[in-house]
C-alpha positions in Angstrom: 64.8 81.0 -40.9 64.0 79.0 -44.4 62.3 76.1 -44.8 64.9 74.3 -46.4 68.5 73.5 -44.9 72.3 74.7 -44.9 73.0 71.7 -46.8 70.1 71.6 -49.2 70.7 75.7 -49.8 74.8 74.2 -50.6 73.3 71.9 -52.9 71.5 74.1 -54.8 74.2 76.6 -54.7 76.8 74.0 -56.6 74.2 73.7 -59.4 73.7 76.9 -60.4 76.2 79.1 -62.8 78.3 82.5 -61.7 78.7 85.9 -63.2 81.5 86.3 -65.8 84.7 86.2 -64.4 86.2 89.8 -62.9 89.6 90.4 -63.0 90.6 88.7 -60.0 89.5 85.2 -61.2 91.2 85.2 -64.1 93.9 85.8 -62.0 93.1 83.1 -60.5 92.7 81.2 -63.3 96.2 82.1 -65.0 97.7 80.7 -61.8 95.8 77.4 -61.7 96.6 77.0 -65.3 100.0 77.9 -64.8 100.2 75.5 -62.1 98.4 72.6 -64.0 101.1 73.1 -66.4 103.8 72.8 -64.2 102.6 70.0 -62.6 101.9 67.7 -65.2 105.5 68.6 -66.9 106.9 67.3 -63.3 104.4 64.4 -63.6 105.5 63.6 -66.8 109.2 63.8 -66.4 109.0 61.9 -62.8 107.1 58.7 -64.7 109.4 59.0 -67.7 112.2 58.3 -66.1 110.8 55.0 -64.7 109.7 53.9 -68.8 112.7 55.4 -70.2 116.5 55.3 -68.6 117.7 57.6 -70.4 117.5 60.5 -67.6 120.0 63.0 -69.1 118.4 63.5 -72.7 115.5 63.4 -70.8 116.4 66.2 -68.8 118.4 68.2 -71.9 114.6 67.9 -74.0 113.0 69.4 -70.6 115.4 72.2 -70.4 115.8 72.9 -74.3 111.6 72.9 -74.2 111.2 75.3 -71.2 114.5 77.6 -72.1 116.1 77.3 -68.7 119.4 77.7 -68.4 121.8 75.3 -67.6 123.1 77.2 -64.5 119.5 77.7 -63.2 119.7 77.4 -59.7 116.1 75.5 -59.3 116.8 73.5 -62.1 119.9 72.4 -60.3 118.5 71.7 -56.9 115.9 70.2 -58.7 118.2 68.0 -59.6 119.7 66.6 -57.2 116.7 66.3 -55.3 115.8 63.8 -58.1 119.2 61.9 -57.8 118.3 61.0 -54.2 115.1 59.5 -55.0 114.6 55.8 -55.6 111.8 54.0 -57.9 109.4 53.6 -55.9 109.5 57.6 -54.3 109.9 58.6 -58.1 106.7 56.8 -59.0 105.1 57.8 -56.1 106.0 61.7 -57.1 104.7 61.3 -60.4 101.5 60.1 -59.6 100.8 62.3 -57.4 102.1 64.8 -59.5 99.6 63.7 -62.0 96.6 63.8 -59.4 97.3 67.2 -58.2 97.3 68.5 -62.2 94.2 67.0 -63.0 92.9 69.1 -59.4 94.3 71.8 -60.6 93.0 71.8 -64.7 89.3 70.6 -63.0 89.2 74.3 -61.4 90.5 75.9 -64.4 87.7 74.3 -66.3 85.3 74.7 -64.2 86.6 78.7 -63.3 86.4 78.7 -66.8 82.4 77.5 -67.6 81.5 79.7 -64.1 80.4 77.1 -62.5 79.8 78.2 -59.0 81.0 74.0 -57.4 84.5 75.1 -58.9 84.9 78.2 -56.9 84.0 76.1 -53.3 86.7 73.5 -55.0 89.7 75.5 -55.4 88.5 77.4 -52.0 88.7 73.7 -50.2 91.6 72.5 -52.2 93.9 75.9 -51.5 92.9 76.1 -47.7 93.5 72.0 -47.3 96.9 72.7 -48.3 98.1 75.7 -46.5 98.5 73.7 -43.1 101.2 72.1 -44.8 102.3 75.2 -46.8 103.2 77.0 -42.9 105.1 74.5 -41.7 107.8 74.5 -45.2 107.9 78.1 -44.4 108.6 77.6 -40.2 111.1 74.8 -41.5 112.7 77.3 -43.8 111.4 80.6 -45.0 112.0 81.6 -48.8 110.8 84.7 -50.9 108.8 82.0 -53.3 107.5 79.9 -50.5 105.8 83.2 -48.9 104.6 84.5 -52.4 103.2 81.0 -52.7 101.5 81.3 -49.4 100.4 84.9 -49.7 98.9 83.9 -53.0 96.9 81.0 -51.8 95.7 82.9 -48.7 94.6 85.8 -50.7 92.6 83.9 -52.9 90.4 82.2 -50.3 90.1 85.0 -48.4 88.4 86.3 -52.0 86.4 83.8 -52.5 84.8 84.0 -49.0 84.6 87.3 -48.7 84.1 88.3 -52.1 82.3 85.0 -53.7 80.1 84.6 -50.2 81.3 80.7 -50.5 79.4 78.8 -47.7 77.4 81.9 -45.9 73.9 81.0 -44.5 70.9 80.3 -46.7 69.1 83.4 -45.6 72.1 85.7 -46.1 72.1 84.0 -49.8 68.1 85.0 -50.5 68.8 88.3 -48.8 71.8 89.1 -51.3 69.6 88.1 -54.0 66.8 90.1 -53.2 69.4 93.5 -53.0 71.5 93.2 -55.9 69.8 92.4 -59.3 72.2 91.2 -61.1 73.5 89.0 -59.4 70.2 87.1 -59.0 69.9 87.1 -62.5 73.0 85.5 -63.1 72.6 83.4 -60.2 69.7 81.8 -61.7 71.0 81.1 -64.4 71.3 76.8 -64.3 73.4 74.4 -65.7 72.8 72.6 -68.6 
């Protein structure tokens, strides 16, 4: 057993820098970018509205800007989902919205500068929100709810398997000690 803790091996761990990203993180980080993206447009449009009345230019500049059609069938639910909701749940939306972009571009960044705390962050952040992504599928199963799910499983799956996120501080020296590389790049710390 080593001398020094799980907790103090994790702290370590978060500090230091990861190999260059392999196909499957940028992957990953086309998706969180993509999301970000997404999420900040909704963020943006959702506090808009509450600043600015004028909810059906609004709308035409969001759907000129993304090229949906006006017959898109999201954009349409969408919608009327928005129709439904009052001041206060449209504020709240936004916001939140807003939070979960900013989550979203901090792992892209971070995926980005291979920094080993970003993998364990989008690895908490995807698994605290599948809980919640099985029970919109039980409630009502569509083909992008599962591919959203599938998605999300998949990648923490990779990074603990694959990325050997929170493993035991003597399985981390042993790794070191049999591949090379990867205790090169491993040792590598941040600035």
């Amino acid at each position: 057993m080593s001398k020094h803790g799980f907790f103090e091996s994790l702290g370590a761990d978060l500090r230091l820098r990861t190999e260059p990203p392999d196909g499957v993180v940028r992957l990953i980080i086309a998706y969180k970018a993509i999301s970000a993206l997404v999420l900040l447009s909704v963020a943006l449009l959702l506090l808009g509205i509450i600043v600015n009345h004028d909810f059906g230019q609004r709308v035409r500049t969001v759907v000129m800007l993304t090229g949906m059609r006006s017959d898109n069938h999201f954009l349409r639910e969408g919608l009327l989902k928005l129709g439904v909701l009052g001041r206060g749940a449209t504020t709240a939306l936004g916001v939140l919205s807003l939070l979960y972009a900013v989550l979203e571009s901090t792992e892209v960044f971070g995926l980005l500068n291979r920094r080993r705390w970003a993998e364990y962050l989008v690895l908490l952040a995807t698994v605290f929100f599948l809980p919640y992504e099985g029970l919109e599928i039980v409630r009502l199963v569509t083909i992008s709810k599962l591919a959203i799910f599938i998605i999300n499983v998949a990648i923490a799956v990779y990074l603990v398997k694959r990325k050997r996120l929170f493993q035991h501080p003597d399985e981390h020296v042993a790794r070191q000690q049999t591949d090379p590389r990867r205790a090169e790049a491993m040792a590598e710390r941040t600035p």
